[in-house]
Jmol script that loads the backbone (N, CA, C; Angstrom):
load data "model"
ATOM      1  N   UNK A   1      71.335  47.059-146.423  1.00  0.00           N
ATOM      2  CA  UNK A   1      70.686  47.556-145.227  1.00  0.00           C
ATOM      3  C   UNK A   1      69.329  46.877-145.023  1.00  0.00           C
ATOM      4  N   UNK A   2      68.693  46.755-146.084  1.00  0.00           N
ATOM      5  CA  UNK A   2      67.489  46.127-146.084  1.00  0.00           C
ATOM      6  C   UNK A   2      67.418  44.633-146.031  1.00  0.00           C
ATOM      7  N   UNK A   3      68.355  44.148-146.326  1.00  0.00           N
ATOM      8  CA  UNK A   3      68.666  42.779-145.760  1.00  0.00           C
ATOM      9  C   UNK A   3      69.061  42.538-144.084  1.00  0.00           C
ATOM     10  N   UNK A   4      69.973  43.753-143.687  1.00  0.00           N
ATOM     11  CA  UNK A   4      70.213  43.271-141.821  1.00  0.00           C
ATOM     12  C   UNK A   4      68.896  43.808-141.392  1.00  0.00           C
ATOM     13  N   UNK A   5      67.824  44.798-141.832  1.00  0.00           N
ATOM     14  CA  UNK A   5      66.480  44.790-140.808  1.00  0.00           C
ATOM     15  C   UNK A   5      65.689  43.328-141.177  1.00  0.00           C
ATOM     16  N   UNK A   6      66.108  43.101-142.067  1.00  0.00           N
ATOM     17  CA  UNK A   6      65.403  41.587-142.329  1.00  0.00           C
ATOM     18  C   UNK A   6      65.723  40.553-141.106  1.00  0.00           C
ATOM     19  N   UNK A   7      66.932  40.519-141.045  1.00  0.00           N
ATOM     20  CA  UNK A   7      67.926  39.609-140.018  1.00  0.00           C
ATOM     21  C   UNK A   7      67.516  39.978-138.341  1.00  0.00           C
ATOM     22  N   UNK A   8      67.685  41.329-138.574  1.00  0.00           N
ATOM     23  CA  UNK A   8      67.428  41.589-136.623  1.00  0.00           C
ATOM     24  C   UNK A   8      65.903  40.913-136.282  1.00  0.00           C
ATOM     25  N   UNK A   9      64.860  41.554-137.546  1.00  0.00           N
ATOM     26  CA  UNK A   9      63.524  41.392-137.229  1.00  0.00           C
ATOM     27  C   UNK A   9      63.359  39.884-136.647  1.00  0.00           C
ATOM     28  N   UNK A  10      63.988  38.801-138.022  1.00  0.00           N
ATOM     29  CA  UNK A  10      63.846  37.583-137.869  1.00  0.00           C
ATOM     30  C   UNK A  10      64.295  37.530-136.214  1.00  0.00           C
ATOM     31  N   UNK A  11      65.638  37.687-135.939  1.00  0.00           N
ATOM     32  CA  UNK A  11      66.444  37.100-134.528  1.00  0.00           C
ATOM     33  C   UNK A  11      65.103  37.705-133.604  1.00  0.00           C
ATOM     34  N   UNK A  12      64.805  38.891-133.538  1.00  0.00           N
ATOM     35  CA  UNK A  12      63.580  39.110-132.297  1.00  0.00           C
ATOM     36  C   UNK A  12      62.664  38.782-131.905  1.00  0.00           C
ATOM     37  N   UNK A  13      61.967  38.424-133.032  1.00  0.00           N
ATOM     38  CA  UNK A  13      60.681  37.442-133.782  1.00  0.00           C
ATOM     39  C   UNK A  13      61.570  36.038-132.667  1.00  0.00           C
ATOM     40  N   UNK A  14      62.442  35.442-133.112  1.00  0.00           N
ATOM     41  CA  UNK A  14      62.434  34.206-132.321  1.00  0.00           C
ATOM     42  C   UNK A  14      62.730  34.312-130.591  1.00  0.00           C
ATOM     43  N   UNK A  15      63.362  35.451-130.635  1.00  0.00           N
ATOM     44  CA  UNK A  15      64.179  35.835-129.138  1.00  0.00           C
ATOM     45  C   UNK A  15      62.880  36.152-128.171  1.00  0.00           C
ATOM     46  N   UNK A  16      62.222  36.667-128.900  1.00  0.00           N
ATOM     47  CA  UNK A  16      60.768  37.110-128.130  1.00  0.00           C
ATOM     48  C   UNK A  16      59.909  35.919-127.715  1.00  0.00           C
ATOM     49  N   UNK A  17      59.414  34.735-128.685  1.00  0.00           N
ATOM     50  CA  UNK A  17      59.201  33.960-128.489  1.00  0.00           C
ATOM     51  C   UNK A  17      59.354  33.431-127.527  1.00  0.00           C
ATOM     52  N   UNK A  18      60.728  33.224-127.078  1.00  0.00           N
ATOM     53  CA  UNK A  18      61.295  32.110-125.998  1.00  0.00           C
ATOM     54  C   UNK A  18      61.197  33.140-124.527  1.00  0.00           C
ATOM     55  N   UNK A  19      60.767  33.782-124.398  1.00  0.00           N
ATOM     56  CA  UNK A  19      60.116  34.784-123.316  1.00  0.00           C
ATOM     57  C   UNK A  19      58.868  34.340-123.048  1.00  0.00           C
ATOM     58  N   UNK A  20      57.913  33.813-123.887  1.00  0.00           N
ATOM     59  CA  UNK A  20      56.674  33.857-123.764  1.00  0.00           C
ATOM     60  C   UNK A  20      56.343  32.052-122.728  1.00  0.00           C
ATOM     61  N   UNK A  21      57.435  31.566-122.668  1.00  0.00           N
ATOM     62  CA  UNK A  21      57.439  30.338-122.002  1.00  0.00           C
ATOM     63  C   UNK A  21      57.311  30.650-120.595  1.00  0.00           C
ATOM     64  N   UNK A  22      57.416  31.392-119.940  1.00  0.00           N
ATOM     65  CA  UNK A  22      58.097  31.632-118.097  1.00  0.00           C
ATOM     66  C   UNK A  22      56.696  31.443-117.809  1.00  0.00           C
ATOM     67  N   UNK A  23      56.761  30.130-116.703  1.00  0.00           N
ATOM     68  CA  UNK A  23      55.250  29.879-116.275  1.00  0.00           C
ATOM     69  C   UNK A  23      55.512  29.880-114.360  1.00  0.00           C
ATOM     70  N   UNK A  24      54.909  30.635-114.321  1.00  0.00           N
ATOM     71  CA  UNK A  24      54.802  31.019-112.492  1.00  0.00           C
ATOM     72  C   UNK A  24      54.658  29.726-112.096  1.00  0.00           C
ATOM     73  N   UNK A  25      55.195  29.369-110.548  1.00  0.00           N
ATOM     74  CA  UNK A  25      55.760  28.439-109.809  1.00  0.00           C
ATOM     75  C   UNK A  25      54.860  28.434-108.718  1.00  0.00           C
ATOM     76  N   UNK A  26      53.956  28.091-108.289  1.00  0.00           N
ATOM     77  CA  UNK A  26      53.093  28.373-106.783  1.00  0.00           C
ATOM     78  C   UNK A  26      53.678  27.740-105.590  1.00  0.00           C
ATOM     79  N   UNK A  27      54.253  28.635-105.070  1.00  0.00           N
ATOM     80  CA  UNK A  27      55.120  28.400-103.652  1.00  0.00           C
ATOM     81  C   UNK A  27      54.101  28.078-102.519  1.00  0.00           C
ATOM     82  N   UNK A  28      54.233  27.075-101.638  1.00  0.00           N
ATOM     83  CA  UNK A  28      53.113  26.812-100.419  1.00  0.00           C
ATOM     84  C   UNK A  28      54.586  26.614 -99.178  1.00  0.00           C
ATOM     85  N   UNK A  29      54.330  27.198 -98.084  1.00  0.00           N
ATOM     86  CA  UNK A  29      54.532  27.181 -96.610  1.00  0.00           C
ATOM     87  C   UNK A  29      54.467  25.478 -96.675  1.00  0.00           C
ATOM     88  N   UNK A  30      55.673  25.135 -96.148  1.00  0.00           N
ATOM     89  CA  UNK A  30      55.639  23.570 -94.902  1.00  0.00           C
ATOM     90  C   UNK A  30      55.555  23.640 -93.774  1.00  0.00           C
ATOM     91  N   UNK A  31      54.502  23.025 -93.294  1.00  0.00           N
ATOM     92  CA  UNK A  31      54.597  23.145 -91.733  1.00  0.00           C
ATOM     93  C   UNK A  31      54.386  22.087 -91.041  1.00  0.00           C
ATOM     94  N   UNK A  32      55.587  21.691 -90.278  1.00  0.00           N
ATOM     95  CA  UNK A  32      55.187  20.416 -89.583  1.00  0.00           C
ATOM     96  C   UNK A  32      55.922  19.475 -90.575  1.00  0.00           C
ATOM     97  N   UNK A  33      56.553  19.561 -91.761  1.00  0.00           N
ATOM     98  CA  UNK A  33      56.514  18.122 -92.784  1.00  0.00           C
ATOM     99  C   UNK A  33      55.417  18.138 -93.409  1.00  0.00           C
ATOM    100  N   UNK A  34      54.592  18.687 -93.471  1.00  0.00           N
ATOM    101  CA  UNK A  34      52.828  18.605 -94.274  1.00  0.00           C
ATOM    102  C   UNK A  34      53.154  20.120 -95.208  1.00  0.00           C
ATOM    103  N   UNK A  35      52.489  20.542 -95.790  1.00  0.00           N
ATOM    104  CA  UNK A  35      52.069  21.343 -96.859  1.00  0.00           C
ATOM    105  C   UNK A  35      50.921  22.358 -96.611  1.00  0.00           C
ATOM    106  N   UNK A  36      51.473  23.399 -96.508  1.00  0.00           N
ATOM    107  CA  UNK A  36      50.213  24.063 -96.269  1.00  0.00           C
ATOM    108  C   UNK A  36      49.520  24.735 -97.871  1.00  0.00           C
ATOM    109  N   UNK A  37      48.533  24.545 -98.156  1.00  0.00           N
ATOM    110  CA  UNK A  37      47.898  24.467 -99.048  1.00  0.00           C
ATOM    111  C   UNK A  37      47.767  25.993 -99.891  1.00  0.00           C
ATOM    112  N   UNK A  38      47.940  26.861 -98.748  1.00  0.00           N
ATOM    113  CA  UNK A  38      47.831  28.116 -98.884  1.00  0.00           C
ATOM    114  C   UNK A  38      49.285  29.058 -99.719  1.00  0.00           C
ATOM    115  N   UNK A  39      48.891  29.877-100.591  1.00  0.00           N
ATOM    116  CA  UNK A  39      50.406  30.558-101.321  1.00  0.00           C
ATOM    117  C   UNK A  39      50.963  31.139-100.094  1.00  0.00           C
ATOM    118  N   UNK A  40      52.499  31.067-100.503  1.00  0.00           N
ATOM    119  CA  UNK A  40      52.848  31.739 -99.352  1.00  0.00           C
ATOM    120  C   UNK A  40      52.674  33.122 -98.977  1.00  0.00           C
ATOM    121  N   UNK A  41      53.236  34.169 -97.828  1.00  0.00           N
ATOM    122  CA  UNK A  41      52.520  35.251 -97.578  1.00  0.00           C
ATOM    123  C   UNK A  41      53.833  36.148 -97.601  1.00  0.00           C
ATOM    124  N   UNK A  42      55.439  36.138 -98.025  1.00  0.00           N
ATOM    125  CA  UNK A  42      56.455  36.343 -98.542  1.00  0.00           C
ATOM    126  C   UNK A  42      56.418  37.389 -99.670  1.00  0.00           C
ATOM    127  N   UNK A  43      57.597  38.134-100.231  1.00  0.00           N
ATOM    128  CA  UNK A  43      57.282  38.447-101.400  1.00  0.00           C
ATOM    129  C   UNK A  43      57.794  37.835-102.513  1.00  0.00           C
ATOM    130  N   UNK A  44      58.570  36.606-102.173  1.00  0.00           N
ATOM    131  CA  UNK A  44      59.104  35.853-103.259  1.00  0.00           C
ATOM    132  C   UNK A  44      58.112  35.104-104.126  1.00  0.00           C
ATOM    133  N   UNK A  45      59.012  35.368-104.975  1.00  0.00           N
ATOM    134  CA  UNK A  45      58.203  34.474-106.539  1.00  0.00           C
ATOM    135  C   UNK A  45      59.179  33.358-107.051  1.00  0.00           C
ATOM    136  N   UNK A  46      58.793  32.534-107.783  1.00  0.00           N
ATOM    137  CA  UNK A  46      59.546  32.090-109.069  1.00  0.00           C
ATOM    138  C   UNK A  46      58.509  31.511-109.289  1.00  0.00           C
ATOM    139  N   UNK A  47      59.336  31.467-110.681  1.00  0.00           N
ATOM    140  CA  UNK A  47      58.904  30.904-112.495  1.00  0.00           C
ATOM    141  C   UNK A  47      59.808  30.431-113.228  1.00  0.00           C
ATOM    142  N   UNK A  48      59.527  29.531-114.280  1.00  0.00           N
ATOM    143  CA  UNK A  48      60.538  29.015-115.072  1.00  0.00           C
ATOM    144  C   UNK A  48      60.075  28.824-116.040  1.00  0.00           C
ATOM    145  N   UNK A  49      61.529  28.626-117.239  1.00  0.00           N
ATOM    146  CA  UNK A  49      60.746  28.141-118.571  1.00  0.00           C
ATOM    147  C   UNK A  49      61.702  26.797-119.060  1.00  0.00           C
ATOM    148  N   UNK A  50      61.669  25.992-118.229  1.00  0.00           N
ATOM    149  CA  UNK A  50      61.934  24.521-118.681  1.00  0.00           C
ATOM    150  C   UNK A  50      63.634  24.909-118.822  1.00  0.00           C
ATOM    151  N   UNK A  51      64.669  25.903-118.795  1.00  0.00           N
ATOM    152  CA  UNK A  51      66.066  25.447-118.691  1.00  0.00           C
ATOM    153  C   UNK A  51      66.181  26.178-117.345  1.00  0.00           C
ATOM    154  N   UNK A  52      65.728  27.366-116.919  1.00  0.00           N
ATOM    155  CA  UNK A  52      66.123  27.958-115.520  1.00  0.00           C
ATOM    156  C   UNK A  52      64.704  28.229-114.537  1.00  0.00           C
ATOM    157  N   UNK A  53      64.975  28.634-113.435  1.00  0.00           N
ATOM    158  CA  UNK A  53      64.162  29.225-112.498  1.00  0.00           C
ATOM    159  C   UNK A  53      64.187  30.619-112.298  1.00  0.00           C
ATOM    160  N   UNK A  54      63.206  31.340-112.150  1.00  0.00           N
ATOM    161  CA  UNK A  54      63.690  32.790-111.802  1.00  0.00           C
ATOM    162  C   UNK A  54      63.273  33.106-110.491  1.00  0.00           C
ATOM    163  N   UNK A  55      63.921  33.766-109.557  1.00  0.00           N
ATOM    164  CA  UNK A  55      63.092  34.553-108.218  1.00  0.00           C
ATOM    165  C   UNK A  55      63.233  35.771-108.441  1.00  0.00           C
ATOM    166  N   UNK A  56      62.185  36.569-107.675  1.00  0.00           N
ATOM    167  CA  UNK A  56      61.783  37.531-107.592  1.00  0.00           C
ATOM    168  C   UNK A  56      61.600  37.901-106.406  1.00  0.00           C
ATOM    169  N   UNK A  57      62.044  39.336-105.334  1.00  0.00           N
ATOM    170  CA  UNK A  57      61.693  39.275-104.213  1.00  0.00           C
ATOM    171  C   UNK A  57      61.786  40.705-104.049  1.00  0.00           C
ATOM    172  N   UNK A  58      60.603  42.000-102.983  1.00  0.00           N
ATOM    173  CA  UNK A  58      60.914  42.957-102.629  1.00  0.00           C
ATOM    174  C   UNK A  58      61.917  43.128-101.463  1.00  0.00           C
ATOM    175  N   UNK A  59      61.945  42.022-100.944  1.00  0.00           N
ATOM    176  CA  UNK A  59      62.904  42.070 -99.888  1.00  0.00           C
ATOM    177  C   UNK A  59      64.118  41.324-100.155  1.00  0.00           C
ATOM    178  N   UNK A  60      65.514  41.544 -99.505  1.00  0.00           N
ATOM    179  CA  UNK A  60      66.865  40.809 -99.870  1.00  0.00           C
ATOM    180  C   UNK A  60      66.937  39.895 -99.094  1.00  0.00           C
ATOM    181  N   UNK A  61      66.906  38.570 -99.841  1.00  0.00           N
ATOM    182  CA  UNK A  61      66.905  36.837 -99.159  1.00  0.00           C
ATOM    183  C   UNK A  61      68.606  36.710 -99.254  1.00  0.00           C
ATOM    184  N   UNK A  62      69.539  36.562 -97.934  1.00  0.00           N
ATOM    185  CA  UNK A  62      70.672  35.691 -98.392  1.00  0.00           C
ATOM    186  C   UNK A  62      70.555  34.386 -98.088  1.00  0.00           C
ATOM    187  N   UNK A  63      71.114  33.625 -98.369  1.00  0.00           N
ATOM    188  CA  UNK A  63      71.262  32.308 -97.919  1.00  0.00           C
ATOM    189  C   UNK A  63      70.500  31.238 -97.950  1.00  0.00           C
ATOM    190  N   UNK A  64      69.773  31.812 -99.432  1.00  0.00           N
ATOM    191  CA  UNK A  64      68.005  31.072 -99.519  1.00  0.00           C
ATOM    192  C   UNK A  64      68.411  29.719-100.032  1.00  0.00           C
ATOM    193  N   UNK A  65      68.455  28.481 -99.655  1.00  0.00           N
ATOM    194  CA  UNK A  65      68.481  27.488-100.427  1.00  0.00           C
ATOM    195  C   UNK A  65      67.903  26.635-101.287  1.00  0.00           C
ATOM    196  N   UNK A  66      68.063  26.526-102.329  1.00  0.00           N
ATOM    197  CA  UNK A  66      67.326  25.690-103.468  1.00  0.00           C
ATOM    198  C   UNK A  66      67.747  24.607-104.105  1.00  0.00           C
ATOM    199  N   UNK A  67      66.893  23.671-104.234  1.00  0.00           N
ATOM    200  CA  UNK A  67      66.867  22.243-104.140  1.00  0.00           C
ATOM    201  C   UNK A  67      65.810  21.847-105.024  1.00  0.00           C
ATOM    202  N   UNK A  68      66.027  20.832-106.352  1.00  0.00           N
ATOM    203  CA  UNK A  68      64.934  20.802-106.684  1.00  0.00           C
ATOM    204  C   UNK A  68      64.884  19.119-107.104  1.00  0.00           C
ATOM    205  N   UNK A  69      64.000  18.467-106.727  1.00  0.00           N
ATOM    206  CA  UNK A  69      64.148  17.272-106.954  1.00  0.00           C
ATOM    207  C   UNK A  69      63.490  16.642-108.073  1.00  0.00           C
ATOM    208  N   UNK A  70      63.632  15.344-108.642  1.00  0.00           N
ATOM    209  CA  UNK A  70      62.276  14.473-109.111  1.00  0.00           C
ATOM    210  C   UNK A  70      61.205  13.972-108.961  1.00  0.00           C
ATOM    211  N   UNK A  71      60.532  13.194-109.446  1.00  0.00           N
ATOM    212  CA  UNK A  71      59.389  12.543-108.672  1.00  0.00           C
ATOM    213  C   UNK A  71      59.806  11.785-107.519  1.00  0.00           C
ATOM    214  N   UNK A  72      60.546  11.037-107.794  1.00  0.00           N
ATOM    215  CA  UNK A  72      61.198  10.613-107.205  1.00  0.00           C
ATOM    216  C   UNK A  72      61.770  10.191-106.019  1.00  0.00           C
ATOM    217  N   UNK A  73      61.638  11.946-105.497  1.00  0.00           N
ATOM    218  CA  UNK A  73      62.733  12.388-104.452  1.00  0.00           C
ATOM    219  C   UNK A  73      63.721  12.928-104.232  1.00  0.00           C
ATOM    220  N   UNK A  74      64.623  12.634-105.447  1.00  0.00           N
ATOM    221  CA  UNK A  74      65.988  12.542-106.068  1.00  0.00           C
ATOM    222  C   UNK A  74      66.521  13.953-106.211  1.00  0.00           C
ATOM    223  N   UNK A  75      67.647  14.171-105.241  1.00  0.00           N
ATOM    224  CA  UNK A  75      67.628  15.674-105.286  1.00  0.00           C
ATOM    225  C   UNK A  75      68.942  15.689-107.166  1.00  0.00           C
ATOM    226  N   UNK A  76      68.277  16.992-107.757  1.00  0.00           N
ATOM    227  CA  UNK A  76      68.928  16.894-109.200  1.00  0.00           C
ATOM    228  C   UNK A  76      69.730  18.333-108.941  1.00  0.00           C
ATOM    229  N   UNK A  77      69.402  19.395-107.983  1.00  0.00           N
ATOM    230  CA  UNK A  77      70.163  20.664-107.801  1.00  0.00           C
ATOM    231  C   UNK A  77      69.930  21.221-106.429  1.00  0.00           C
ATOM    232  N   UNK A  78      71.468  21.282-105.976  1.00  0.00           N
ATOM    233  CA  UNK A  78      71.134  22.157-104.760  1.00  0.00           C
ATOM    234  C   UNK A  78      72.055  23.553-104.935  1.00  0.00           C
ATOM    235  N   UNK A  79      71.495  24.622-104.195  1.00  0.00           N
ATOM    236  CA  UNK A  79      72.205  25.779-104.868  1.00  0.00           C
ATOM    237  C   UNK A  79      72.068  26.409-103.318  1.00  0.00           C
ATOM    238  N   UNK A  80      72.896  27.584-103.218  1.00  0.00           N
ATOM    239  CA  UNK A  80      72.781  28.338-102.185  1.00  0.00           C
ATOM    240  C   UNK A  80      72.571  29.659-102.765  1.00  0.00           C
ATOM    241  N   UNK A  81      71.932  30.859-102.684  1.00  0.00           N
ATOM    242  CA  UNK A  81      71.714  31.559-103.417  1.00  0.00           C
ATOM    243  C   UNK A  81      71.412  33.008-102.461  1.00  0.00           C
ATOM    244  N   UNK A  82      71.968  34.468-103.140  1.00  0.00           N
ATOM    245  CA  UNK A  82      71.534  35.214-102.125  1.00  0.00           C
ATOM    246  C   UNK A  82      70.187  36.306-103.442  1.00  0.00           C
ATOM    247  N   UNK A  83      69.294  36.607-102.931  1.00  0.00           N
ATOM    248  CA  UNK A  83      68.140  37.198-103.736  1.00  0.00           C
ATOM    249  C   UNK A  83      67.891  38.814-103.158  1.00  0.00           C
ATOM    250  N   UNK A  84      68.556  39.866-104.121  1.00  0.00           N
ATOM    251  CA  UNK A  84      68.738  41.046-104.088  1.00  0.00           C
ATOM    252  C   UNK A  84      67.402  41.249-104.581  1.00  0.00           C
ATOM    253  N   UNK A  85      66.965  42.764-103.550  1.00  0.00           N
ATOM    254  CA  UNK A  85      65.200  42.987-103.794  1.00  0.00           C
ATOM    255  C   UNK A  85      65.074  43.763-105.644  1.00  0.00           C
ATOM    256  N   UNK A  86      64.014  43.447-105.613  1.00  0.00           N
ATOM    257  CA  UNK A  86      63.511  43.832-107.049  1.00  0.00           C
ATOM    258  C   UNK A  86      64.382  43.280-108.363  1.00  0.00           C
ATOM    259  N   UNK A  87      65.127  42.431-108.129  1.00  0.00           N
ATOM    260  CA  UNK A  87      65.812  42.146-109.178  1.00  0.00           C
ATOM    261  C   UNK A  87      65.693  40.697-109.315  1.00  0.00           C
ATOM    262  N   UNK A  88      65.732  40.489-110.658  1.00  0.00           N
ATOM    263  CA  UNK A  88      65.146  38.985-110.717  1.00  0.00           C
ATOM    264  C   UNK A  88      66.851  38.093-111.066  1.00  0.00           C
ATOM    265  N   UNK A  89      66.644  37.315-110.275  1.00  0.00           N
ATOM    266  CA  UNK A  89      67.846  35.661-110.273  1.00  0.00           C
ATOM    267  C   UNK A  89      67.348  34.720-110.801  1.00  0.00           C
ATOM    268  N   UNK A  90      68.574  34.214-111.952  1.00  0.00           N
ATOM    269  CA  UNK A  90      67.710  33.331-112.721  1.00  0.00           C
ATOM    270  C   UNK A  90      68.878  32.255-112.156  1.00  0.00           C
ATOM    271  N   UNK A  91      68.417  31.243-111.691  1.00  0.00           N
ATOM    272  CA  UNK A  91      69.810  29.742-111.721  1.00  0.00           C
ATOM    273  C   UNK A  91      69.122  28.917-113.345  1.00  0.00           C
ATOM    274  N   UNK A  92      70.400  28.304-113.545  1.00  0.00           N
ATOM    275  CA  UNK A  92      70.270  27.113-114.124  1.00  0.00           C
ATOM    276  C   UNK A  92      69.792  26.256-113.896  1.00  0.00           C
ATOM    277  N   UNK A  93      68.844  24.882-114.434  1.00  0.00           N
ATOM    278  CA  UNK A  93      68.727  24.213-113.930  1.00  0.00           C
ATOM    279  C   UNK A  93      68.713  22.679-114.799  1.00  0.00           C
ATOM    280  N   UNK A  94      69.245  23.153-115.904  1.00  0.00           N
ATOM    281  CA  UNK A  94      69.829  22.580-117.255  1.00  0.00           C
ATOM    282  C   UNK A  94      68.793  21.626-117.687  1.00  0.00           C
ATOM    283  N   UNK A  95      69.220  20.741-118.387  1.00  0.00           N
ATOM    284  CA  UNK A  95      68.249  19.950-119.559  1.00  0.00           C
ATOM    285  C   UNK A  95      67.250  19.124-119.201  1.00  0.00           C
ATOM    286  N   UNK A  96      66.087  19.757-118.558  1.00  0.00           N
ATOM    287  CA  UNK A  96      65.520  18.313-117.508  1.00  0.00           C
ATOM    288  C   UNK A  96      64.786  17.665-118.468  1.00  0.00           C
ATOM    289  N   UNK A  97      64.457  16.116-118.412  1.00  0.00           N
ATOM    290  CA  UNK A  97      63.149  15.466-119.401  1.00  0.00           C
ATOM    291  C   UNK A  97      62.164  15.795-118.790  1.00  0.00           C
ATOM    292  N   UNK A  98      61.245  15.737-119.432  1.00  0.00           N
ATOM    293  CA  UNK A  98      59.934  16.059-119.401  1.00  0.00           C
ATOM    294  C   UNK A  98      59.551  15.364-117.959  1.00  0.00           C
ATOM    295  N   UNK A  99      58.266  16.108-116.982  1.00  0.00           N
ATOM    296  CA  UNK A  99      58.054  15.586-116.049  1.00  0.00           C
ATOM    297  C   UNK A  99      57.898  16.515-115.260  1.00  0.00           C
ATOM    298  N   UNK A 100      57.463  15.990-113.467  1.00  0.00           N
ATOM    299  CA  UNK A 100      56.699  17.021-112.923  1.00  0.00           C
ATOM    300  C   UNK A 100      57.918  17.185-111.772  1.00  0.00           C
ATOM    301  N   UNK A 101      58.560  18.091-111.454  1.00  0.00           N
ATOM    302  CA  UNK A 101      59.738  18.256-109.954  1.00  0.00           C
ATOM    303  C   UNK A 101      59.452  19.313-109.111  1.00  0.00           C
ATOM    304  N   UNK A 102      60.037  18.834-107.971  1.00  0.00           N
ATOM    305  CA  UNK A 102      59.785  19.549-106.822  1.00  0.00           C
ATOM    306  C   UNK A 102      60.523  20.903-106.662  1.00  0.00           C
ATOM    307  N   UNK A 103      60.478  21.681-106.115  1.00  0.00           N
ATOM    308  CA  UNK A 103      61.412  23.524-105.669  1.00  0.00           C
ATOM    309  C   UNK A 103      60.799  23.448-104.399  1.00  0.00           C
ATOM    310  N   UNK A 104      61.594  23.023-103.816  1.00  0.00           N
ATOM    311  CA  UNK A 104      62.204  23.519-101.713  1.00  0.00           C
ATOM    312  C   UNK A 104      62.979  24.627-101.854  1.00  0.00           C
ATOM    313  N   UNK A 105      62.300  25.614-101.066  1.00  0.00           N
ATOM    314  CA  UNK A 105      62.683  26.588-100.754  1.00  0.00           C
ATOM    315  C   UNK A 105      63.385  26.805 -99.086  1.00  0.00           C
ATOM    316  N   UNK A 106      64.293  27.465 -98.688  1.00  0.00           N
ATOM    317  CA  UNK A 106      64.621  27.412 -97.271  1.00  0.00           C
ATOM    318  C   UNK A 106      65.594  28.660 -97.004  1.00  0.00           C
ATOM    319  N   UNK A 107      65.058  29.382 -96.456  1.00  0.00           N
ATOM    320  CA  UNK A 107      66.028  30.960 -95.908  1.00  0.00           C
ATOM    321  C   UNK A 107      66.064  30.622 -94.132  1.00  0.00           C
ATOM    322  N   UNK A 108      66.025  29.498 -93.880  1.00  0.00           N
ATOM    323  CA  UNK A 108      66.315  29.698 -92.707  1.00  0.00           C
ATOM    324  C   UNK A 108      65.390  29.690 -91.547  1.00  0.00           C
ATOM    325  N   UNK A 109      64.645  30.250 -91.926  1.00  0.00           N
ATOM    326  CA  UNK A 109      63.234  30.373 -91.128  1.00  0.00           C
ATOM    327  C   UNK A 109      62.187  29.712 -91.549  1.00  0.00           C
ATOM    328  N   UNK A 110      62.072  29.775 -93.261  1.00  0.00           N
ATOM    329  CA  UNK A 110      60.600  29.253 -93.435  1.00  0.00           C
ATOM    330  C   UNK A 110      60.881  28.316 -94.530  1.00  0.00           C
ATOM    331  N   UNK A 111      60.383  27.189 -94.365  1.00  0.00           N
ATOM    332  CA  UNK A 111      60.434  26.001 -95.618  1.00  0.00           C
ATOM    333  C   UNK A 111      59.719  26.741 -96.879  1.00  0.00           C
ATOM    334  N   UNK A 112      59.193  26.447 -97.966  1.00  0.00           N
ATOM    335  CA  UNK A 112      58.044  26.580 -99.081  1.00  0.00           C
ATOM    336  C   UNK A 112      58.628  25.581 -99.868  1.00  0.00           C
ATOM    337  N   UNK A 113      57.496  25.676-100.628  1.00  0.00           N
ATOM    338  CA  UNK A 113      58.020  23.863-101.550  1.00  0.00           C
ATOM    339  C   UNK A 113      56.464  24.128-103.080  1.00  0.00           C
ATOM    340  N   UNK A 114      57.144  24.232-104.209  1.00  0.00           N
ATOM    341  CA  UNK A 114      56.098  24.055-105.361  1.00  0.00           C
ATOM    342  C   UNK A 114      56.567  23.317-106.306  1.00  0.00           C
ATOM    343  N   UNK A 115      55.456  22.761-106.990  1.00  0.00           N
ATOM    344  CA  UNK A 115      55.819  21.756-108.384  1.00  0.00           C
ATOM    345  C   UNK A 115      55.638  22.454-109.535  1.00  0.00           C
ATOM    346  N   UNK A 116      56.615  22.422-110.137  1.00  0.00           N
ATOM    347  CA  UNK A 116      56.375  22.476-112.172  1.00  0.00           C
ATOM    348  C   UNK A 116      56.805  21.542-112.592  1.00  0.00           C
ATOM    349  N   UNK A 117      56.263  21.939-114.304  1.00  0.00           N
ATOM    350  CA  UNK A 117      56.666  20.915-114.886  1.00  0.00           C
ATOM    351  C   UNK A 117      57.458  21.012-116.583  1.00  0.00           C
ATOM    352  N   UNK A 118      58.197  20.300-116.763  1.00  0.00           N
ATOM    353  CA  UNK A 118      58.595  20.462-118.199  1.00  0.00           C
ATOM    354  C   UNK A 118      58.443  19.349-118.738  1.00  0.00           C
ATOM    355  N   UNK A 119      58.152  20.401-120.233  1.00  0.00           N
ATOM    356  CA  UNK A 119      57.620  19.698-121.046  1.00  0.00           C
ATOM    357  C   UNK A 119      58.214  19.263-122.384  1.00  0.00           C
TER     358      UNK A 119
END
end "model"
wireframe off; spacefill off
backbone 0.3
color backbone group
């Protein structure tokens, strides 16, 4: 017995860890093709920790599209996605190398567009 609390402790100890990676995403409004500098005024979020993205939204987004490119340009994922309120959606966005990529956002009405990066 005192050996499996040994075992769970260890697995949580690491499981916890890999939680502590999710680094917020700063979403900005496009307008025009230009960038508006300003966070957006939405209730969506995302964050990621270098394998997925997460959103977050009080309100229900269907049909939000996500796209995330390279430096590049180079689109590497496009997804169509519907975002149920208060509940967080995580996509995949699998093994990227290190480097800085783009997240276009698009429900239809309003562009947003932010950079992260993995490391």
């Amino acid at each position: 017995m005192k050996h499996l609390s040994l075992v769970i402790l260890y697995l949580l100890f690491f499981h916890v860890n890999g939680w502590a990676d999710n680094v917020p995403i700063n979403l900005c409004k496009q307008i025009n093709g230009g960038i508006n500098d300003r966070s957006m005024s939405i209730e969506l979020t995302a964050s990621h920790d270098n394998n997925n993205i997460y959103f977050y939204s009080d309100i229900p987004l269907s049909s939000l599209q996500i796209i995330v490119k390279n430096e590049n340009e180079e689109i590497l994922l496009s997804e169509i996605i519907t975002i149920f309120p208060e509940l967080q959606t995580p996509i995949f966005i699998g093994n990227l190398e290190s480097g800085t990529y783009i997240l276009e956002l698009n429900d239809g009405k309003h562009k947003y567009q932010g950079y992260f990066e993995v490391k």
